[in-house]
C-alpha positions as CSV (number, residue, x, y, z in Angstrom):
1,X,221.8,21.9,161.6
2,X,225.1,20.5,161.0
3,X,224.7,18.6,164.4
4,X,221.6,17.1,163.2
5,X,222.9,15.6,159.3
6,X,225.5,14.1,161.6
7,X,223.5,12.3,163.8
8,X,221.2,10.7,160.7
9,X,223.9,9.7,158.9
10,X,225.6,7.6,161.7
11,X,222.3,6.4,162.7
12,X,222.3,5.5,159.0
13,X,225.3,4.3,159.1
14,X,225.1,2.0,162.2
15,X,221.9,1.4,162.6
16,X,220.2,-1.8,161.0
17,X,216.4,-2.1,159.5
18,X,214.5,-3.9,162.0
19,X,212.3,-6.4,159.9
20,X,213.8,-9.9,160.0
21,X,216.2,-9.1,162.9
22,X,215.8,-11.3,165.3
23,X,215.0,-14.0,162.1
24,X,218.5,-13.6,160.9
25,X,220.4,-12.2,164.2
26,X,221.7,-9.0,161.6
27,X,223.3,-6.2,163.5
28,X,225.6,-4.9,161.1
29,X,227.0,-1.9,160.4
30,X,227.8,-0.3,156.7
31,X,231.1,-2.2,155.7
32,X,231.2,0.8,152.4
33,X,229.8,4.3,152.4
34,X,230.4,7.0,149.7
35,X,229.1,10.5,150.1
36,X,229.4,12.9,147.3
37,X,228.1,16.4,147.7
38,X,228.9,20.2,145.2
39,X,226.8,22.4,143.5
40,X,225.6,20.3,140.5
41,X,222.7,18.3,139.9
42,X,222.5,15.3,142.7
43,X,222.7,12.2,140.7
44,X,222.1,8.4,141.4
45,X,224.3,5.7,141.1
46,X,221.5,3.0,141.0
47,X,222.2,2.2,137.5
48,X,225.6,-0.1,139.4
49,X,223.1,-2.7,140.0
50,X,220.6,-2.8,137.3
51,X,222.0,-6.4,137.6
52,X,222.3,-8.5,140.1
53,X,225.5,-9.3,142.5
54,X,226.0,-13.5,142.9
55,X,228.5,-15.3,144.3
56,X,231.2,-15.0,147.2
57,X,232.9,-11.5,146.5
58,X,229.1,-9.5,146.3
59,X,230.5,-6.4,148.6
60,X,233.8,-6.2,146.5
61,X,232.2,-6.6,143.2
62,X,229.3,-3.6,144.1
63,X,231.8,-1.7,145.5
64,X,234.0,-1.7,142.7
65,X,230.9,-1.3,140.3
66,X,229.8,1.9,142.0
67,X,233.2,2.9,141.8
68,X,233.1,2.3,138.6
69,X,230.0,4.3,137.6
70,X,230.9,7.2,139.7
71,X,234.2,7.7,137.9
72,X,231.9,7.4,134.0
73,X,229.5,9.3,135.3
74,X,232.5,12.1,136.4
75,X,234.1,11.6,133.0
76,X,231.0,11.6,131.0
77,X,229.6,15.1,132.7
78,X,232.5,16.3,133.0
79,X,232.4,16.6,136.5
80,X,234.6,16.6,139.5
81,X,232.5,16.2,142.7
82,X,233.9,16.0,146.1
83,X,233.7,12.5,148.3
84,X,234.6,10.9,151.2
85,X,234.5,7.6,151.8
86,X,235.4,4.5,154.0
87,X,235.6,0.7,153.4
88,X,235.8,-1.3,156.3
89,X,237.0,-4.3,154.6
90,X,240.2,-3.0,153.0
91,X,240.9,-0.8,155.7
92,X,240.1,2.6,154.0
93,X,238.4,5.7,155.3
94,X,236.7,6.1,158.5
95,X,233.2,6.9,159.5
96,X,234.4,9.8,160.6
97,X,235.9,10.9,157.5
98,X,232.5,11.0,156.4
99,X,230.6,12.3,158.5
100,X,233.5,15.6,159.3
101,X,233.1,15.9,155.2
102,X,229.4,15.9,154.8
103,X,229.5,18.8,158.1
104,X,232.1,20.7,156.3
């Protein structure tokens, strides 16, 4: 099973939707990735862009509002659930990080 979740999520990970592709010649990979994962209710983080991200700095300012959430949401609850994470454009994390956590 274990073998499996890790294959998805770095297909998910590195894998682009395919609509548009060859339109705009996008390839990417995920540049931020958070996995959370314990025993209490799974939650969404949506609410971090109820509105929208314009401008220049739109991966720093969503990462920092998720960030932001997650840590209200963990106050709020009172809550402290395990993550892993990586952000390729501060040089944080690794992919692997996250996918060894989300197998652990």
């Amino acid at each position: 099973a274990n073998q499996t979740i890790r294959a998805f999520t770095e297909a998910a990970l590195k894998v682009s939707p395919t609509g548009k592709q060859n339109s705009f010649a996008s390839r990417a990979y995920a540049s931020w990735a958070l996995a959370e994962k314990g025993t209490d209710q799974p939650r969404s983080l949506a609410a971090a862009f109820y509105e929208p991200i314009n401008g220049t700095r739109q991966l720093e300012v969503a990462v920092q509002r998720i960030t932001t959430l997650r840590e209200n949401m963990n106050t709020v609850y009172e809550q402290k659930t395990d993550y892993a994470s990586f952000d390729v454009m501060n040089k944080q994390g690794s992919m692997k990080d996250v996918l060894d956590f989300i197998c652990a």
